[in-house]
PyMOL Python script that loads the backbone (N, CA, C, O; Angstrom):
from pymol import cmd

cmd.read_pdbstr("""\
ATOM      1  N   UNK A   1       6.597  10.893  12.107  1.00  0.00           N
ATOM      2  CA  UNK A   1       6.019   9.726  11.447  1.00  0.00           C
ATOM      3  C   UNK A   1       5.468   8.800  12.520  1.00  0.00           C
ATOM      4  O   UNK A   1       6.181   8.576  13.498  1.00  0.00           O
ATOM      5  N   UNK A   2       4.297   8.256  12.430  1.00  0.00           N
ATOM      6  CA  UNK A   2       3.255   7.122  13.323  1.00  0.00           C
ATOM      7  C   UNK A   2       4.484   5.804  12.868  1.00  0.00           C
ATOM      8  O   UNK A   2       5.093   5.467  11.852  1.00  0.00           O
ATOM      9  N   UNK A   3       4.381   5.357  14.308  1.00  0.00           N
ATOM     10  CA  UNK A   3       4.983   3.907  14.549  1.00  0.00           C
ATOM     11  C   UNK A   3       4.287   2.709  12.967  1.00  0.00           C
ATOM     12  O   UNK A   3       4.847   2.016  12.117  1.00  0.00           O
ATOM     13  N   UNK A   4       2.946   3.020  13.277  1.00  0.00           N
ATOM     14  CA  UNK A   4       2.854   1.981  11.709  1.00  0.00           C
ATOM     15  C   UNK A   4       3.485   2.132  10.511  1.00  0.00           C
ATOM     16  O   UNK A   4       3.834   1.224   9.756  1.00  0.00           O
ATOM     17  N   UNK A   5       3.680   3.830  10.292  1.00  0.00           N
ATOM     18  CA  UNK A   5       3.756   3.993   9.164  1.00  0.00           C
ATOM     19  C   UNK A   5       5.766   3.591   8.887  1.00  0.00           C
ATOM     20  O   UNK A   5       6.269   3.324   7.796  1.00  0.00           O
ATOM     21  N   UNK A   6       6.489   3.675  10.188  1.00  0.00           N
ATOM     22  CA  UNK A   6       7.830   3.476   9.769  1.00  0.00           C
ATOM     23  C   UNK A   6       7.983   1.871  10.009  1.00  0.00           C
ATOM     24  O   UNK A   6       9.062   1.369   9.696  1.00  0.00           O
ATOM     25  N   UNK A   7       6.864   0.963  10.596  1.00  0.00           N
ATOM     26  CA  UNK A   7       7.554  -0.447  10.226  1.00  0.00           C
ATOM     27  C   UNK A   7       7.010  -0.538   9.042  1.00  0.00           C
ATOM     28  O   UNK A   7       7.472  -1.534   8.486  1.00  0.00           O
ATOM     29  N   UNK A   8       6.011   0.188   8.167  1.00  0.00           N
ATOM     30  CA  UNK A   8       5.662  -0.310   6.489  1.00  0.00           C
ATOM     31  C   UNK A   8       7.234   0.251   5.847  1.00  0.00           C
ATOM     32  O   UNK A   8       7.790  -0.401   4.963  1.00  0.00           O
ATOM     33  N   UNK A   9       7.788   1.397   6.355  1.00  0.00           N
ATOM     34  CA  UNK A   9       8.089   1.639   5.510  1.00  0.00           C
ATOM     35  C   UNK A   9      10.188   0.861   5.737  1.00  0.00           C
ATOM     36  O   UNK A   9      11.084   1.071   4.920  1.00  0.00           O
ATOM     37  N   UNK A  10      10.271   0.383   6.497  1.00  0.00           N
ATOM     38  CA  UNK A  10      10.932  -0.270   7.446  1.00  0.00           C
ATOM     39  C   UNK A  10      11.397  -1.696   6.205  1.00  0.00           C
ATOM     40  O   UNK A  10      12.454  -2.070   5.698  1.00  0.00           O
ATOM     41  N   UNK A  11       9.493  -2.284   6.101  1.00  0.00           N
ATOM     42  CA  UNK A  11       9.364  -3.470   5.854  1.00  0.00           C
ATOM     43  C   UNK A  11       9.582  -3.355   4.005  1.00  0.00           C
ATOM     44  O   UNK A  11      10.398  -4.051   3.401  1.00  0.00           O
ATOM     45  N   UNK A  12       8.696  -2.366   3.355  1.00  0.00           N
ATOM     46  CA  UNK A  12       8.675  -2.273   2.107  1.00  0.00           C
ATOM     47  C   UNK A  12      10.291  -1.625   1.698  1.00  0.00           C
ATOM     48  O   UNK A  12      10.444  -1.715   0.480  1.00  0.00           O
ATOM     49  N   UNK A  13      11.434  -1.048   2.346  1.00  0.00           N
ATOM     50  CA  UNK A  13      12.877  -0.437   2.204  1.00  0.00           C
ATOM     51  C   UNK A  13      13.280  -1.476   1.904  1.00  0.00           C
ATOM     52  O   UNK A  13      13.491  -1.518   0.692  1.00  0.00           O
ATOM     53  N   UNK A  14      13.567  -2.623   2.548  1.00  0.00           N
ATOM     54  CA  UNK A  14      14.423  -3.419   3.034  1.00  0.00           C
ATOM     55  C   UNK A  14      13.832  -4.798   2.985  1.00  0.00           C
ATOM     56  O   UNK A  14      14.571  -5.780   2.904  1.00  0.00           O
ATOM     57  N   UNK A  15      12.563  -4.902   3.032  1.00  0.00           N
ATOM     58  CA  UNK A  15      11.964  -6.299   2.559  1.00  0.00           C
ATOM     59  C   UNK A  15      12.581  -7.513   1.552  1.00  0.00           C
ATOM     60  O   UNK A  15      12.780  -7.336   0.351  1.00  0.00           O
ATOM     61  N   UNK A  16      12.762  -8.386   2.049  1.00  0.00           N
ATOM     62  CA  UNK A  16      13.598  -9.518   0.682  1.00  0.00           C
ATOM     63  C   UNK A  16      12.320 -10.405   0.378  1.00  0.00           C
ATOM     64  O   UNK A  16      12.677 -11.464  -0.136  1.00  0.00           O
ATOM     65  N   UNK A  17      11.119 -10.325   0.511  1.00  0.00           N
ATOM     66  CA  UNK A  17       9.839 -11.300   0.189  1.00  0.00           C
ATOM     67  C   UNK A  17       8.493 -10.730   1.068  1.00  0.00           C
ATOM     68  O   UNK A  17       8.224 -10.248   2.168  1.00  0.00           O
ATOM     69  N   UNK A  18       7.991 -11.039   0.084  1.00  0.00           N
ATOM     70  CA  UNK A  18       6.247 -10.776   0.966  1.00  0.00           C
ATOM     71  C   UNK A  18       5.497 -11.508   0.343  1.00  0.00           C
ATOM     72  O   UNK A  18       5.525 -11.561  -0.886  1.00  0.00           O
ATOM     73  N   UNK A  19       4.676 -12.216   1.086  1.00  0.00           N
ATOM     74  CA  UNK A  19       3.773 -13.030   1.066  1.00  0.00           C
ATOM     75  C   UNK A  19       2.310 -12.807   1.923  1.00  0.00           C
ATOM     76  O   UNK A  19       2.277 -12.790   3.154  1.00  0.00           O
ATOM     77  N   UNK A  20       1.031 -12.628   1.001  1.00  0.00           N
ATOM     78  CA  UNK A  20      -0.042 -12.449   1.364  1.00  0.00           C
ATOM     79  C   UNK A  20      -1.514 -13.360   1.061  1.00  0.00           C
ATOM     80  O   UNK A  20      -1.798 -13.781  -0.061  1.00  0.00           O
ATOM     81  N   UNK A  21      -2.312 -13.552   2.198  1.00  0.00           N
ATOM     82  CA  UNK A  21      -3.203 -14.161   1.941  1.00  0.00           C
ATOM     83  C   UNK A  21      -4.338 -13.654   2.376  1.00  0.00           C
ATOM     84  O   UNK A  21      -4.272 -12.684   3.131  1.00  0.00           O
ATOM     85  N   UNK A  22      -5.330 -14.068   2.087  1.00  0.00           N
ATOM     86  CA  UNK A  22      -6.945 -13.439   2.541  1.00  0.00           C
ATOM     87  C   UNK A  22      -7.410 -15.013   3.498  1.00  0.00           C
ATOM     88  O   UNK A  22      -7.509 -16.193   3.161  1.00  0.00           O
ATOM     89  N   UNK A  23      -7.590 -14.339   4.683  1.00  0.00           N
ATOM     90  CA  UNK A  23      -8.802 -15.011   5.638  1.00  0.00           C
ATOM     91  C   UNK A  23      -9.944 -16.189   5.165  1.00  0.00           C
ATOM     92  O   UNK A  23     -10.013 -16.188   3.936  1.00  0.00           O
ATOM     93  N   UNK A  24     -10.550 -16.854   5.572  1.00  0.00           N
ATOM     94  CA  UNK A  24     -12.110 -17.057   5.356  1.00  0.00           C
ATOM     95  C   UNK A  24     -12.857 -15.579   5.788  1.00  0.00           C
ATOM     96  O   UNK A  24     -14.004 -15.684   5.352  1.00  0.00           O
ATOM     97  N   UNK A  25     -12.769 -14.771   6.192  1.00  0.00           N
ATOM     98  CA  UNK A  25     -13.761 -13.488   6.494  1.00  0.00           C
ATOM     99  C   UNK A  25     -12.990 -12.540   5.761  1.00  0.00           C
ATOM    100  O   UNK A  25     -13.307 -11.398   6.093  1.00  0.00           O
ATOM    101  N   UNK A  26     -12.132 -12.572   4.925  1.00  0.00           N
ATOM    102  CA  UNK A  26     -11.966 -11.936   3.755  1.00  0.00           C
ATOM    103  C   UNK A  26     -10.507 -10.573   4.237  1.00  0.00           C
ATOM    104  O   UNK A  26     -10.236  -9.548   3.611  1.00  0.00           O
ATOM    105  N   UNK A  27      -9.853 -11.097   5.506  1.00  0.00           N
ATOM    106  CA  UNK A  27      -8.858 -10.061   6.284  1.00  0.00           C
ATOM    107  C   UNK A  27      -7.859 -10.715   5.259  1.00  0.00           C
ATOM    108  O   UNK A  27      -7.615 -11.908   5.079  1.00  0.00           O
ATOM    109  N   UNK A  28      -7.183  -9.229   4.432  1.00  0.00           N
ATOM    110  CA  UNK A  28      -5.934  -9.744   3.862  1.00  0.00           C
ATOM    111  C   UNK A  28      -4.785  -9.647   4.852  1.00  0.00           C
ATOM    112  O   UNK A  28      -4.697  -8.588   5.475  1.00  0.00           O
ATOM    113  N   UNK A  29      -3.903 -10.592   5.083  1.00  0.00           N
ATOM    114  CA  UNK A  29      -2.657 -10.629   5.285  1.00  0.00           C
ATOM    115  C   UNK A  29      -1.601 -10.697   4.862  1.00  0.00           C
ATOM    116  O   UNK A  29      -1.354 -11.566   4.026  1.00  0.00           O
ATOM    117  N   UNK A  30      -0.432  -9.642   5.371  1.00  0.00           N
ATOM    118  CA  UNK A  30       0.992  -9.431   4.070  1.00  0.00           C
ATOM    119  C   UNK A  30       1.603  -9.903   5.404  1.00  0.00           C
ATOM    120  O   UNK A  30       1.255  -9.691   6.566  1.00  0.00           O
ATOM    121  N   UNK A  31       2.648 -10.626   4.864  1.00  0.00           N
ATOM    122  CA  UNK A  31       4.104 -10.790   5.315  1.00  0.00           C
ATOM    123  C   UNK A  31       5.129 -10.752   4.737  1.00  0.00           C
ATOM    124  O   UNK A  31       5.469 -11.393   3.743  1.00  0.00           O
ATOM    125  N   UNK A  32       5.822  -9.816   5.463  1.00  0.00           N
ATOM    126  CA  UNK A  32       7.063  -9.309   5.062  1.00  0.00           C
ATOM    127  C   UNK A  32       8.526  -9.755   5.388  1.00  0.00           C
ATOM    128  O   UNK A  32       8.890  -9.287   6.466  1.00  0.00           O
ATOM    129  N   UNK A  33       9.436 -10.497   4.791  1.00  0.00           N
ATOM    130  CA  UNK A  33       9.996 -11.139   5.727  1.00  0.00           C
ATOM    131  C   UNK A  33      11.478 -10.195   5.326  1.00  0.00           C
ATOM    132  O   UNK A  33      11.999 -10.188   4.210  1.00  0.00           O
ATOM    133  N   UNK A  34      12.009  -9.376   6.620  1.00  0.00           N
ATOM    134  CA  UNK A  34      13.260  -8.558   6.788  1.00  0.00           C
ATOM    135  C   UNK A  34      14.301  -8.991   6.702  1.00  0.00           C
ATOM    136  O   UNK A  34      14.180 -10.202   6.886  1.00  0.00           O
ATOM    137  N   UNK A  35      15.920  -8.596   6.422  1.00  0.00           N
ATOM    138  CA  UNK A  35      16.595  -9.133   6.143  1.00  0.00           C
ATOM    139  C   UNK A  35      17.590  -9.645   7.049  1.00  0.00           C
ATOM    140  O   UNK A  35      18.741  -9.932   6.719  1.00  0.00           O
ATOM    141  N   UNK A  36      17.096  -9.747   8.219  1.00  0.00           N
ATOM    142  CA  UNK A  36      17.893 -10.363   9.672  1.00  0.00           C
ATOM    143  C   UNK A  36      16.712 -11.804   9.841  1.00  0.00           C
ATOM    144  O   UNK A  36      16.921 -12.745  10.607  1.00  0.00           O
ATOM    145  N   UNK A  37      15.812 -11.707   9.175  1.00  0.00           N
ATOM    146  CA  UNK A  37      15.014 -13.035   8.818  1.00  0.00           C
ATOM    147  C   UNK A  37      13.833 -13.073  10.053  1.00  0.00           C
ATOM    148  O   UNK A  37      13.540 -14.140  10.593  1.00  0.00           O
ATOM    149  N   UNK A  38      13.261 -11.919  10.394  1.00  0.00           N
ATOM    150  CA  UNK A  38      12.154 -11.375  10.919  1.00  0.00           C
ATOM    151  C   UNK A  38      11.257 -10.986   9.896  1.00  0.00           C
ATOM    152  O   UNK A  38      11.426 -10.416   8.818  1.00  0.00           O
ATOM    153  N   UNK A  39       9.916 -11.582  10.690  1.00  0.00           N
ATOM    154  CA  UNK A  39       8.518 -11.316   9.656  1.00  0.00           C
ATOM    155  C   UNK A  39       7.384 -10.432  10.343  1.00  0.00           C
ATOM    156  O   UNK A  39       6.484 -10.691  11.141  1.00  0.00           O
ATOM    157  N   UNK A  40       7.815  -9.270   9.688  1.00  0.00           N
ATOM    158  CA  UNK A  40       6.503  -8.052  10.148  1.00  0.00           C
ATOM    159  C   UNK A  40       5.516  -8.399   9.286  1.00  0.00           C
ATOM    160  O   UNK A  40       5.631  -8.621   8.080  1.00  0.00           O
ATOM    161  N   UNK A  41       4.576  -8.434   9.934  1.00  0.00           N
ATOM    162  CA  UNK A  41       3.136  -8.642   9.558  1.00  0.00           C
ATOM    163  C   UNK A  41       2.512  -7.421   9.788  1.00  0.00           C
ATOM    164  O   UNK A  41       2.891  -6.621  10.643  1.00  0.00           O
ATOM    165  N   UNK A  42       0.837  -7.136   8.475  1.00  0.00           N
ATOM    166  CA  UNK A  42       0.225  -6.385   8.218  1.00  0.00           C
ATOM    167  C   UNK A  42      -1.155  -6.611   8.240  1.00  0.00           C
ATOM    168  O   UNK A  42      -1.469  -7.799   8.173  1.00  0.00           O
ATOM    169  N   UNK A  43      -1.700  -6.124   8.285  1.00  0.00           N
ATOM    170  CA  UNK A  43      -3.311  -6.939   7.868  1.00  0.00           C
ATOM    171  C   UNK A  43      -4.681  -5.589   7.576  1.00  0.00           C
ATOM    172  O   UNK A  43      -4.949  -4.699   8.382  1.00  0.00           O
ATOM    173  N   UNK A  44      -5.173  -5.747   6.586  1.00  0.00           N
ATOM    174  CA  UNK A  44      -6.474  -5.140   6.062  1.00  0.00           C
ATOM    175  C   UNK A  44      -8.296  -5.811   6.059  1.00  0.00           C
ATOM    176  O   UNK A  44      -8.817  -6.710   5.397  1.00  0.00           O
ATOM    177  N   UNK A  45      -8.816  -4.932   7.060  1.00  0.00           N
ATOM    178  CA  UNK A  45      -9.846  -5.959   6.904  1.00  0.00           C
ATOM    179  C   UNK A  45     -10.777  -5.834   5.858  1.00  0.00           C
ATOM    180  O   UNK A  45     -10.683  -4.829   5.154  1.00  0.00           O
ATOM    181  N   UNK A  46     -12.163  -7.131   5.479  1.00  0.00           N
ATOM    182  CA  UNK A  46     -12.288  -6.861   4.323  1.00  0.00           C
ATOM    183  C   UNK A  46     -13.417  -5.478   3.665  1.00  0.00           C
ATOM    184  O   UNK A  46     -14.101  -4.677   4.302  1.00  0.00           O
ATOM    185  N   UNK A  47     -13.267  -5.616   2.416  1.00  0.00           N
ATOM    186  CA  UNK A  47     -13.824  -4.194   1.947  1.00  0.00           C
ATOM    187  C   UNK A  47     -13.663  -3.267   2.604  1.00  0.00           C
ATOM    188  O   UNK A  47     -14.656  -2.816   3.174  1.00  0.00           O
ATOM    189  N   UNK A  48     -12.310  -2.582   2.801  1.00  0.00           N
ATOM    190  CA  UNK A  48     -11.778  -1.775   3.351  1.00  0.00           C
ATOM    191  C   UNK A  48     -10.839  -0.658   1.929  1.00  0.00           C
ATOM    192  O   UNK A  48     -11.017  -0.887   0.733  1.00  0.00           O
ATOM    193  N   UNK A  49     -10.203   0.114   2.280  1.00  0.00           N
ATOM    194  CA  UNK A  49      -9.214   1.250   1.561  1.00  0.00           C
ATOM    195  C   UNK A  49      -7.855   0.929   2.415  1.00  0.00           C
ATOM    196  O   UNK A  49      -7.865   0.385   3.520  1.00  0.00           O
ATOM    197  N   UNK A  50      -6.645   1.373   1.689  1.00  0.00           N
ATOM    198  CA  UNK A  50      -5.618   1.763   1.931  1.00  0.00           C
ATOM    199  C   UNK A  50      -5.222   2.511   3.281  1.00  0.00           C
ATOM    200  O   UNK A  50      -4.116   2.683   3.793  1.00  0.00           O
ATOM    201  N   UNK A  51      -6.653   2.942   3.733  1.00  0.00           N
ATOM    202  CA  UNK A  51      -6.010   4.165   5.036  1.00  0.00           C
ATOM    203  C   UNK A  51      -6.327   2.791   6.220  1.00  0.00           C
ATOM    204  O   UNK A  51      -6.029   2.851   7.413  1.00  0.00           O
ATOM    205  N   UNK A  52      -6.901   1.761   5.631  1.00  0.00           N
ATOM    206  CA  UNK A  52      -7.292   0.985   6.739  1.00  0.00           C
ATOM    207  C   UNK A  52      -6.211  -0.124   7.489  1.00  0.00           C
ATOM    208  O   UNK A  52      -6.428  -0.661   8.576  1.00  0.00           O
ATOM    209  N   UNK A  53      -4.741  -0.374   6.460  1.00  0.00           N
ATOM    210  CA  UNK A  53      -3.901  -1.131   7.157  1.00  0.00           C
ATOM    211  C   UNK A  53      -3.531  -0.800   8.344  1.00  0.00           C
ATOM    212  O   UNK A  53      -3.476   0.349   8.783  1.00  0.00           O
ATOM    213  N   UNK A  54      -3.166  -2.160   9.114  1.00  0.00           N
ATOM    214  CA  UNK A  54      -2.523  -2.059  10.165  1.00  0.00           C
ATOM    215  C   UNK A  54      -1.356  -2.639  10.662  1.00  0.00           C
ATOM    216  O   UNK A  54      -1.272  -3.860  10.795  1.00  0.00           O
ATOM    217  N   UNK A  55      -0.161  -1.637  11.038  1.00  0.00           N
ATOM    218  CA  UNK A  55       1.369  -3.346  11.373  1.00  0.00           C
ATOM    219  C   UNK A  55       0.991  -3.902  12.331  1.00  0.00           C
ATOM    220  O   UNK A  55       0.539  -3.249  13.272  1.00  0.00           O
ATOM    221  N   UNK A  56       1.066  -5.232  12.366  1.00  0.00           N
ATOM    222  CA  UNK A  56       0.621  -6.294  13.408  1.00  0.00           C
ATOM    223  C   UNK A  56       1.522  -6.934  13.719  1.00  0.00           C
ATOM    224  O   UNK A  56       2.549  -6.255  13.712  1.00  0.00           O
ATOM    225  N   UNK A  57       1.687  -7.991  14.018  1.00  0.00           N
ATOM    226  CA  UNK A  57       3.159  -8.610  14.736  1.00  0.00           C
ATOM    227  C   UNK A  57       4.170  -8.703  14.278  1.00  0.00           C
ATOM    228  O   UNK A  57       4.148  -9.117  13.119  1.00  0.00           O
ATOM    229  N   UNK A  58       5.307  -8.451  14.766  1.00  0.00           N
ATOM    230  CA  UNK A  58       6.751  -8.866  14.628  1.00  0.00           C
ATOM    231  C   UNK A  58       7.817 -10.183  14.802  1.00  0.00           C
ATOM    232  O   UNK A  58       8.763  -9.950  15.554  1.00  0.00           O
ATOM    233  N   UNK A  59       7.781 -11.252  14.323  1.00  0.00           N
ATOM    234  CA  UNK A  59       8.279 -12.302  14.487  1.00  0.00           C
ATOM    235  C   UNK A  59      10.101 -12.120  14.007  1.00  0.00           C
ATOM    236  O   UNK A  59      10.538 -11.703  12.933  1.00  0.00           O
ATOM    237  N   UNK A  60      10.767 -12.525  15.044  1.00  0.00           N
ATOM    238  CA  UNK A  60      11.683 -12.561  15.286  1.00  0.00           C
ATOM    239  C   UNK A  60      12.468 -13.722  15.612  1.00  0.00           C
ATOM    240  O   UNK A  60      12.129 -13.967  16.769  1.00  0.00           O
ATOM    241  N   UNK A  61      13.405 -14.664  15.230  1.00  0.00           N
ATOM    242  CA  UNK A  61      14.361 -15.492  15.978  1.00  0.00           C
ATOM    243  C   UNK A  61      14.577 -15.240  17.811  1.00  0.00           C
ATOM    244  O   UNK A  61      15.467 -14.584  18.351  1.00  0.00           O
ATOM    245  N   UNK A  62      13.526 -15.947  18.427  1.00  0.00           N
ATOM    246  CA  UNK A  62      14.089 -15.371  19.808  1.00  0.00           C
ATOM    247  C   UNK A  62      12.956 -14.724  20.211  1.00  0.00           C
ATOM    248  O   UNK A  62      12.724 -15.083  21.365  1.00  0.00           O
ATOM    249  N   UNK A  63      12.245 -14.049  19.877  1.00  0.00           N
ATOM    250  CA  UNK A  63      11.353 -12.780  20.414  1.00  0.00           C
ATOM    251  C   UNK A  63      10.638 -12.443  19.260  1.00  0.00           C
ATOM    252  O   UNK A  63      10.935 -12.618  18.078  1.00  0.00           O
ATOM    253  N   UNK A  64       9.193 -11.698  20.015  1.00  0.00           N
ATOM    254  CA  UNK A  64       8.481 -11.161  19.233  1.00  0.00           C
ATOM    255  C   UNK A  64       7.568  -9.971  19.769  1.00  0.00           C
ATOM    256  O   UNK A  64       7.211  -9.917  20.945  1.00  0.00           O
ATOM    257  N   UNK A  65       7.179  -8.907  18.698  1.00  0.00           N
ATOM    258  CA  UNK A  65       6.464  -7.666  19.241  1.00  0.00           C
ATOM    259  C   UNK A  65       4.914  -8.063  18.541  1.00  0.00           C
ATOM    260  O   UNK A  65       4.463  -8.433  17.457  1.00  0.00           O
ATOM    261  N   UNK A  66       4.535  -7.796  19.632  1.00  0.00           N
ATOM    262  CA  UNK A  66       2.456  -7.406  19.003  1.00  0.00           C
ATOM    263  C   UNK A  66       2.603  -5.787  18.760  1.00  0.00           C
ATOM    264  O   UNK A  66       3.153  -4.968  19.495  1.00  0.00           O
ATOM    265  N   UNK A  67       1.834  -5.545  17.292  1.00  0.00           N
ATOM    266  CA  UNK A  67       1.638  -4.444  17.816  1.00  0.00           C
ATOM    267  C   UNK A  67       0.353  -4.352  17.052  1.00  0.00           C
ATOM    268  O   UNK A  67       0.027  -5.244  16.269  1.00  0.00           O
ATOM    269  N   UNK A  68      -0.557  -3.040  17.312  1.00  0.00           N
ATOM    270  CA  UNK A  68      -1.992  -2.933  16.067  1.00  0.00           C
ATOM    271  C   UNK A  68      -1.866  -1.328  16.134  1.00  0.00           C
ATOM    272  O   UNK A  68      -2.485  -0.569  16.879  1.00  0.00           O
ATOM    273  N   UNK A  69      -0.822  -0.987  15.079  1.00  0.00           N
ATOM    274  CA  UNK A  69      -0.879   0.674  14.767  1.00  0.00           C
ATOM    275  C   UNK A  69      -0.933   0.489  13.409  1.00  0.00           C
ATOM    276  O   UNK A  69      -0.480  -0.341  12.620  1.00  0.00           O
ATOM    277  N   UNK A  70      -1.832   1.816  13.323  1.00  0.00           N
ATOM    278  CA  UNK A  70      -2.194   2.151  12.069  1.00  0.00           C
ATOM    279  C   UNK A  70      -1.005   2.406  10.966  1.00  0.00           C
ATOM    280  O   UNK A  70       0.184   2.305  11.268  1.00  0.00           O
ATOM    281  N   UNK A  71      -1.419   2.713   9.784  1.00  0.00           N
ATOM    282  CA  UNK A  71      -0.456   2.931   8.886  1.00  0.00           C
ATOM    283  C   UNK A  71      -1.431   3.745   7.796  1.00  0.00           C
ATOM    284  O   UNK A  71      -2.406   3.388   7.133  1.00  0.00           O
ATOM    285  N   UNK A  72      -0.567   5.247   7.951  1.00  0.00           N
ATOM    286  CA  UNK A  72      -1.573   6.173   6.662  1.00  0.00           C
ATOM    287  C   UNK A  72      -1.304   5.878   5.151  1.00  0.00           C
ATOM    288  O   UNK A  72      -0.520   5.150   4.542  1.00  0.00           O
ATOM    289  N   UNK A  73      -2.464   6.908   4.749  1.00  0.00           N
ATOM    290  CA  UNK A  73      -2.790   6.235   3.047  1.00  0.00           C
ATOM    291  C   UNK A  73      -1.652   5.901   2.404  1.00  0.00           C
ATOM    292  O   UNK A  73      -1.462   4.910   1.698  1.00  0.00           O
ATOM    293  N   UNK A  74      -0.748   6.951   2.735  1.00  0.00           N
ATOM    294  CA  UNK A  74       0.589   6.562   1.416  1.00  0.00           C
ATOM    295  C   UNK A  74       1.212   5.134   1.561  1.00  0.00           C
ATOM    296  O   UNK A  74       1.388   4.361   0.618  1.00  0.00           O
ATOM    297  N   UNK A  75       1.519   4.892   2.861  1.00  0.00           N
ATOM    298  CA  UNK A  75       2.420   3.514   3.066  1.00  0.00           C
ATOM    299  C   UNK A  75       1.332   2.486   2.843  1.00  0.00           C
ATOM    300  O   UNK A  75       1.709   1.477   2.247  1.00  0.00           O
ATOM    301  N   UNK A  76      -0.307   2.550   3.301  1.00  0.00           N
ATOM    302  CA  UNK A  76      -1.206   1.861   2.963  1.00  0.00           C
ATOM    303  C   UNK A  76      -1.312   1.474   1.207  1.00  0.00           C
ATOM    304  O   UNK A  76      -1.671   0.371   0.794  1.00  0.00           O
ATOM    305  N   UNK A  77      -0.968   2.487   0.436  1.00  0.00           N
ATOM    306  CA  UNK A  77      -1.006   2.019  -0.859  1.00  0.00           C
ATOM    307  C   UNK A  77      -0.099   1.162  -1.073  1.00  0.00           C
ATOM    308  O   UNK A  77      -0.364   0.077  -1.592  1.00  0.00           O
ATOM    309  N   UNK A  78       1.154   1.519  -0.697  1.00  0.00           N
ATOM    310  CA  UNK A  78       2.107   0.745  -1.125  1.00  0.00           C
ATOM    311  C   UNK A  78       1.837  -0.694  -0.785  1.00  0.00           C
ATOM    312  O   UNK A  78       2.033  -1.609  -1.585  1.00  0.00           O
ATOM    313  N   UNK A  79       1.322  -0.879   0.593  1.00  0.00           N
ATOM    314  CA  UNK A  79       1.365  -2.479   1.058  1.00  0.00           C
ATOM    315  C   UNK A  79       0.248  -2.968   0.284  1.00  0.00           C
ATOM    316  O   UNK A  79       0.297  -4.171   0.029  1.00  0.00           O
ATOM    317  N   UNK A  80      -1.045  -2.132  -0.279  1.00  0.00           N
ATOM    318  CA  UNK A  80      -1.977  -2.649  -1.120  1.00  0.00           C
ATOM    319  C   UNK A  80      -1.462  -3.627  -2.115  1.00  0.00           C
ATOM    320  O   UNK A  80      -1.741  -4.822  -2.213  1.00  0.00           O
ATOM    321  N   UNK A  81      -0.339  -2.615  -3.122  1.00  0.00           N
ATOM    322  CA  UNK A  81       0.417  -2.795  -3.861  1.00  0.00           C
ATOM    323  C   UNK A  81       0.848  -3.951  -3.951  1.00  0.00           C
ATOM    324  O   UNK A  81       0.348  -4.726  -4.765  1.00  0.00           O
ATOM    325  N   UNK A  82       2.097  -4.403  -2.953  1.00  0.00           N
ATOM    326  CA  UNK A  82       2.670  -5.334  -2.511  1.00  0.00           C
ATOM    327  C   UNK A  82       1.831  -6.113  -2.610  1.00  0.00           C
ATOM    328  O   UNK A  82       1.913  -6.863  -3.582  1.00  0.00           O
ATOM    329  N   UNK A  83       0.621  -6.290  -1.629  1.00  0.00           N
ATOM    330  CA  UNK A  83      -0.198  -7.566  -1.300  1.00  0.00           C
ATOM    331  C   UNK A  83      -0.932  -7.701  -2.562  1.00  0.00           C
ATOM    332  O   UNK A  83      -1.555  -8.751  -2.717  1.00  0.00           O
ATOM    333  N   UNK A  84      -0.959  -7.004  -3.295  1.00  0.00           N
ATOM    334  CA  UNK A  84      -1.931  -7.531  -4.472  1.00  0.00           C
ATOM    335  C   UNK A  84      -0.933  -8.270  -5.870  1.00  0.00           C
ATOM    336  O   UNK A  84      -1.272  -8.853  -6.900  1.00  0.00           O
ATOM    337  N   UNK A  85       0.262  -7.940  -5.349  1.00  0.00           N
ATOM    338  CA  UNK A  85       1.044  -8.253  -6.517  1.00  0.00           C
ATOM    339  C   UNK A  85       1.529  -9.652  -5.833  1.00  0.00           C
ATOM    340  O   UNK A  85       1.734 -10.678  -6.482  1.00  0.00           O
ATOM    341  N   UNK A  86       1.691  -9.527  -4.328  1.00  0.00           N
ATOM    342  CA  UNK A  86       2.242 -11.568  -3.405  1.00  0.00           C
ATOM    343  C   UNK A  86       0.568 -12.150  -3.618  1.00  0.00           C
ATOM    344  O   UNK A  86       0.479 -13.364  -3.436  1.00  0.00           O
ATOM    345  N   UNK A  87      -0.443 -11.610  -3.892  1.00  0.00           N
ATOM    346  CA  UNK A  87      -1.595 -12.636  -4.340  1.00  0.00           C
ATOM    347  C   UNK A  87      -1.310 -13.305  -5.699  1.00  0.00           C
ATOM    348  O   UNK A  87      -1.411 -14.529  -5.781  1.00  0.00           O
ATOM    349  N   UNK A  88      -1.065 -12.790  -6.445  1.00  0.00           N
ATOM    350  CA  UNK A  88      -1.412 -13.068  -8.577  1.00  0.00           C
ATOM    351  C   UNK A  88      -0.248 -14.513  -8.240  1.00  0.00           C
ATOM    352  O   UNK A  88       0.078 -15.270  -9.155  1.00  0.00           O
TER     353      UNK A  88
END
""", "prot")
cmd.dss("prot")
cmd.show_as("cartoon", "prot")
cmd.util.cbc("prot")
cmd.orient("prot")
């Protein structure tokens, strides 16, 4: 399994909230906030598909990881999912 695809799936297991917003240039952003109270972040740019997410930073109490790895279609749907349901 690709490093993106196990913090989606990391984040969507075990996730207690997600919260997403769209850019002014139309980049959606999900945040996921874990249950040690770290927020993995995601982001899709716009008019894009599911194969196009990416995990992006890791915010942590203390520390934090950058990262920009991909995440394939399946875990990409799911965070679609997610982010379209933390928009409504």
């Amino acid at each position: 399994m690709i490093l993106g695809d196990s913090l989606a799936q990391e984040a969507l297991d075990t996730g207690s909230k997600a919260a997403a917003t769209i850019d002014p240039h139309g980049t959606i952003r999900l945040a996921v906030t874990l249950p040690d109270g770290a927020v993995q972040h995601f982001e899709r740019p716009p008019a894009s598909t599911c194969t196009d997410w990416r995990a992006t930073d890791l915010e942590a109490p203390g520390l934090g990881f950058a990262f920009n790895e991909p995440v394939t279609e399946q875990w990409g749907h799911a965070l679609t999912l997610v982010a379209h349901n933390s928009l409504i």
